[in-house]
C-alpha positions, -999 to +999 in steps of 0.1 A: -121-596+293-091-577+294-070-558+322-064-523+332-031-511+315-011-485+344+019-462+333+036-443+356+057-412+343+077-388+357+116-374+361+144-393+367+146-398+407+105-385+409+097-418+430+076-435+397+096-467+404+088-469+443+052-463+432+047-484+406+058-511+430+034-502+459+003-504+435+009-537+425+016-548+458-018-535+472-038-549+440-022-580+446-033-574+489-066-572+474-067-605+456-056-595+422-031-608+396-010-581+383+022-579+361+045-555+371+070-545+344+093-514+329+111-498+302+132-503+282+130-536+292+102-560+305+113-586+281+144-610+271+152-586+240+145-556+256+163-556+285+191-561+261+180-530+243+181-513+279+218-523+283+227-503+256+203-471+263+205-467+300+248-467+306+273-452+292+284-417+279+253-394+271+260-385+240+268-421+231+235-417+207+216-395+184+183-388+194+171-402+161+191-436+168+173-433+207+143-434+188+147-466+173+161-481+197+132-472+223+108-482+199+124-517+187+120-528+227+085-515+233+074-534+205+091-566+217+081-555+252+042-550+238+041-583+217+057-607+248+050-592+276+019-564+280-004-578+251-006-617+262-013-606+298-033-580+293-053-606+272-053-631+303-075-604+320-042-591+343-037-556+355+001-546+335+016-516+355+047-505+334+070-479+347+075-461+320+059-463+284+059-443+253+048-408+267+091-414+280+100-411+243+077-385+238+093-366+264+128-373+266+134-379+230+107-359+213+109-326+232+144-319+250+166-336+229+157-315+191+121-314+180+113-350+173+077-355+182+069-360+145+090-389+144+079-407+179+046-406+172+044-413+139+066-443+147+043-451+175+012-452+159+026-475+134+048-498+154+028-500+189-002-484+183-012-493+222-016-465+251-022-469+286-057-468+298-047-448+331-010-424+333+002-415+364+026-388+363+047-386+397+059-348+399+087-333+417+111-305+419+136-314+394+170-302+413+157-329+442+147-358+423+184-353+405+202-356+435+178-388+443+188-404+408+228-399+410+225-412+450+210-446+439+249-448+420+226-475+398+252-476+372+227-464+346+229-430+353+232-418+314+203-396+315+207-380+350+247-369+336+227-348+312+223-320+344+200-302+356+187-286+330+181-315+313+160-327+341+138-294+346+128-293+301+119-331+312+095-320+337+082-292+313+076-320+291+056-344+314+034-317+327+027-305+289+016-340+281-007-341+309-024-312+295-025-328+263-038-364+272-064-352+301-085-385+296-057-408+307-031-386+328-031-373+361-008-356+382+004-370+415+022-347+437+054-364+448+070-344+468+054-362+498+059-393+519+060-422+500+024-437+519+003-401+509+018-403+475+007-446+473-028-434+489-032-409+459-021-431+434-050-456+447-077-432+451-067-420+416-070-451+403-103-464+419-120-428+406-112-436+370-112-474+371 
């Protein structure tokens, strides 16, 4: 038996993190098990890969070199961290997984899709069974992401218009993956946006 895998998508500053959060914590209210994780990151190696990704100047890489990079931690992210407890029968909710790359690498930043998923389906090979794509206006998630003054703001410095192609991109893929994506308005309160992302969940799971 084998658990449910959960990605949560959206802009920079949409409210993905704060929700991916809540749903665990209500699985685990209702005597569940899950592993809540993220990207890049969720393991020793790729939270070292997320160091270099995540800070500093944005043009600091090629989108090409963003690929690899991206890729090399979700497969270490996917080998030590998703797979084994997916295999233990837990519920992994991930913010963020490859549809990211698809997005922010593969359509905003020159036309890579090609090269993600052509990467992906030899390196990973693995998509979630449920995506949950957290939608909002781009102009007010921005100012979210830049107030958190996280430190790894590289992606939010790309402006505005960055921000609104990213959304273009996230609502495209939901078009494109209708089996396994939904769209979760997020421009409400945080507890009618959690009670969504539950019934959501309990309709296709």
């Amino acid at each position: 038996m084998t658990g449910r895998f959960i990605s949560f998508e959206g802009i920079d500053g949409s409210g993905k993190s704060t929700q991916s959060r809540r749903l665990a914590d209500s699985l685990r209210s209702q005597g569940h098990n899950p592993l809540l994780t993220r990207e890049p990151g969720g393991s020793a190696g790729a939270e070292d890969i997320r160091a270099l990704l995540v800070s500093g100047d944005p043009d600091r890489w090629s989108p090409e070199t963003e690929i690899l990079l991206f890729t090399a931690a979700r497969r270490d992210h996917l080998e030590r961290t998703i797979a084994p407890a997916l295999t233990a029968g837990r519920d992994v909710i991930t913010d963020r997984f490859a549809d990211s790359t698809r997005v922010y690498q593969g359509t905003t930043r020159g036309d890579l899709r090609g090269l993600v998923d052509a990467l992906h389906a030899q390196v990973i090979g693995t998509e979630p069974d449920l995506t949950l794509i957290i939608d909002m206006d781009p102009a007010e998630a921005l100012r979210r992401g830049l107030a958190r003054d996280s430190g790894e703001d590289r992606f939010e410095d790309f402006g505005l218009d960055f921000q609104m192609r990213l959304r273009a991109g996230f609502l495209a893929l939901a078009e494109e993956y209708p089996e396994r994506c939904v769209v979760i308005d997020g421009t409400r309160d945080a507890d009618s946006v959690a009670a969504d992302v539950l019934q959501t969940l309990v309709k296709r799971h």
